[in-house]
N, C-alpha and C positions, 0 to 999 in steps of 0.2 A: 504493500500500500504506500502510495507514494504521499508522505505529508510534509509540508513545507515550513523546513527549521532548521536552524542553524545545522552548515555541514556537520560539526564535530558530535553535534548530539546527536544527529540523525545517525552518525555511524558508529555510535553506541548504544543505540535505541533503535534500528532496524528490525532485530527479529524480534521486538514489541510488538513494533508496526504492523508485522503481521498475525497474531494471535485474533483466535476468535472474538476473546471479549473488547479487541481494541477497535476492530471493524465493526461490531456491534456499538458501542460506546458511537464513533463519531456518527454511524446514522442516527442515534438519538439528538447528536447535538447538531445536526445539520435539520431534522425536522423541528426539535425547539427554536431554535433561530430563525426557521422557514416562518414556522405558526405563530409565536409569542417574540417579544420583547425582553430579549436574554444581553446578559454583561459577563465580561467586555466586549465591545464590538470583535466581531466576530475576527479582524484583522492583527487582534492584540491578546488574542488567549495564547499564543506560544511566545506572546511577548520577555517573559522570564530569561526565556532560552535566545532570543536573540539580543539581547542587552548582556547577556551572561553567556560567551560559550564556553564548552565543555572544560577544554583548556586553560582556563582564566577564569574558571571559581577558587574562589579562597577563602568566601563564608558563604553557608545557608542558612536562611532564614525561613522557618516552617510555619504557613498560616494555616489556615481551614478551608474558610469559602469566600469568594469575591464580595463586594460589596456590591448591595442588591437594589440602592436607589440610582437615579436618574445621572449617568456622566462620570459616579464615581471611581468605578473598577477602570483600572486602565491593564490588567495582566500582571502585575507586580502584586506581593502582599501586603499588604497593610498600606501600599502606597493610593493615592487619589490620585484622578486625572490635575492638570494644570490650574486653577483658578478656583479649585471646587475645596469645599471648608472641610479641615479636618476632622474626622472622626474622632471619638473620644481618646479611643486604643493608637492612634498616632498620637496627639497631642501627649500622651503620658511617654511615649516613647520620647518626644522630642525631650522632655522633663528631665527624662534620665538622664538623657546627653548632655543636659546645659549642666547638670549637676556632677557627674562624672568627668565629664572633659571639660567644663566651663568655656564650652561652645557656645554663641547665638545661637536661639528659636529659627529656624529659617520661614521665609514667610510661604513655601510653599510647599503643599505636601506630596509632591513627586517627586519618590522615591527613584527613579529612572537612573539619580546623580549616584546614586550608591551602588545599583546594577551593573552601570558603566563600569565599576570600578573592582568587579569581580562578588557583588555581594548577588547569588542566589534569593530572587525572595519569591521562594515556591511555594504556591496553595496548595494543597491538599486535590481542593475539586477548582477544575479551572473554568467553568463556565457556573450557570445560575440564571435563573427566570427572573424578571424584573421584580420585585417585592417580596418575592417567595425563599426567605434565608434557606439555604438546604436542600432547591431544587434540583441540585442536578449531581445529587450523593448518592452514593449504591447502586452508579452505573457502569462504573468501570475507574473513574478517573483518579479512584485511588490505589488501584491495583497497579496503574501507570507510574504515578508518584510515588509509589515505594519502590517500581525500579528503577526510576531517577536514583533517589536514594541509597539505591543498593550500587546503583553501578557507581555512582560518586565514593560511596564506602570502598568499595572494591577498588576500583581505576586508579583512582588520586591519594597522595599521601597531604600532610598538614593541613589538613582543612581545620576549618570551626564552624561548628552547627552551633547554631540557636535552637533552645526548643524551648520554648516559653508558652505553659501551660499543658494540664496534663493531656488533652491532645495529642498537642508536638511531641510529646515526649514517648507517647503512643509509638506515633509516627519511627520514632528517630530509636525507636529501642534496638537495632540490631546493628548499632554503626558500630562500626570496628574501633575504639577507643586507643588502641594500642597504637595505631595511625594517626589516627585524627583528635581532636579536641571537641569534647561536646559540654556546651554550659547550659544548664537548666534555670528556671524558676518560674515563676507564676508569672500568667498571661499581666499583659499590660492592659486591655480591659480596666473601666473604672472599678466594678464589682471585687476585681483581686486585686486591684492596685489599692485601692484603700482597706483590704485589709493587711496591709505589708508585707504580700507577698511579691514585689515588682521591685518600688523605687526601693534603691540602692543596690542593687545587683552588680553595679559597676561593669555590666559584659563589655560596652564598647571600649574604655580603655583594656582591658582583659584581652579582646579579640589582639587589638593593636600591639598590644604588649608580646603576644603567641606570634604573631607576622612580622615582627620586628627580628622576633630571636630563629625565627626559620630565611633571613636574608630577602624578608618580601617586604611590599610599600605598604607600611599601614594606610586603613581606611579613613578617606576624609568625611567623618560623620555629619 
């Protein structure tokens, strides 16, 4: 099945490409798209992978499911399109940053500048019906994103996962630690951020700290 994304990931994800349940999966998401009002526009769900190739990841970052109002989801997790107000689960993330690296707020919440720069921010389920949190789960698309996962575990050495909340952490239970670097805690959500399980986790200087000592460019958060 011929799907169109970044060469390096396509030739690590090839015989995906061909499984039953992944030619099943995109007919579903080619008739939601067809019938209904589904995010991200359809040009921008392997967006992850073309901002990030295979090659030149150096951190993942594990959401769940796109966001499901009007412009927001742009393919990236946790990131919004260009001009569009941040969600609460960004705005606590930016928190941490300004706190941890006593960085500025930026004023925009496209995440795109951080993909550029080798950060993975893979959702879980890449598409979703417009209003309908969760529509488009338990059809395949996380069978796909666990072998993202798996093949990053496998392929690549010094990475850093993010897994932030127990979801992600779901997600991220069989990376190879002996390789790679995986930092846990509670989602950034206002629900676990105010119960202290978020701010102060310090991961972005952490990440920077882990890519400094393996001779890589730390992230410009």
């Amino acid at each position: 099945m011929d799907v169109n994304i970044e060469p390096g990931w396509k030739e690590q994800l090839k015989e995906e490409f061909e499984k039953d349940y992944f030619k099943k999966l995109i007919e579903f998401v080619k008739s939601e798209y067809a019938s209904s009002q589904c995010y991200p526009p359809g040009n921008q769900i392997f967006s992850a992978f073309e901002h990030t190739p295979f090659k030149k990841v150096k951190v993942v970052i594990i959401g769940q499911d796109p966001y499901h109002g009007p412009g927001q989801a742009n393919g990236l997790c946790f990131s919004v399109a260009e001009g569009v107000a941040k969600p609460p689960s960004l705005i606590n993330i930016f928190r941490e940053i300004n706190t941890d690296l006593q960085v500025p707020v930026p004023e925009s919440g496209n995440l795109a500048r951080w993909a550029d720069q080798g950060v993975l921010l893979l959702n879980a389920t890449l598409s979703v019906r417009a209003h309908i949190a969760g529509s488009h789960q338990n059809k395949g698309w996380e069978q796909f994103t666990d072998a993202v996962i798996a093949k990053l575990s496998e392929k690549r050495e010094g990475l850093v996962f993010l897994l932030w909340g127990g979801y992600a952490k779901k997600k991220g239970a069989h990376i190879n630690t002996t390789k790679h670097l995986v930092l846990t805690s509670g989602h950034p959500s206002p629900l676990s951020a105010n119960r202290g399980y978020w701010f102060g986790n310090k991961h972005f200087s952490s990440v920077n700290t882990y890519l400094r000592g393996k001779n890589k460019l730390p992230i410009d958060w």
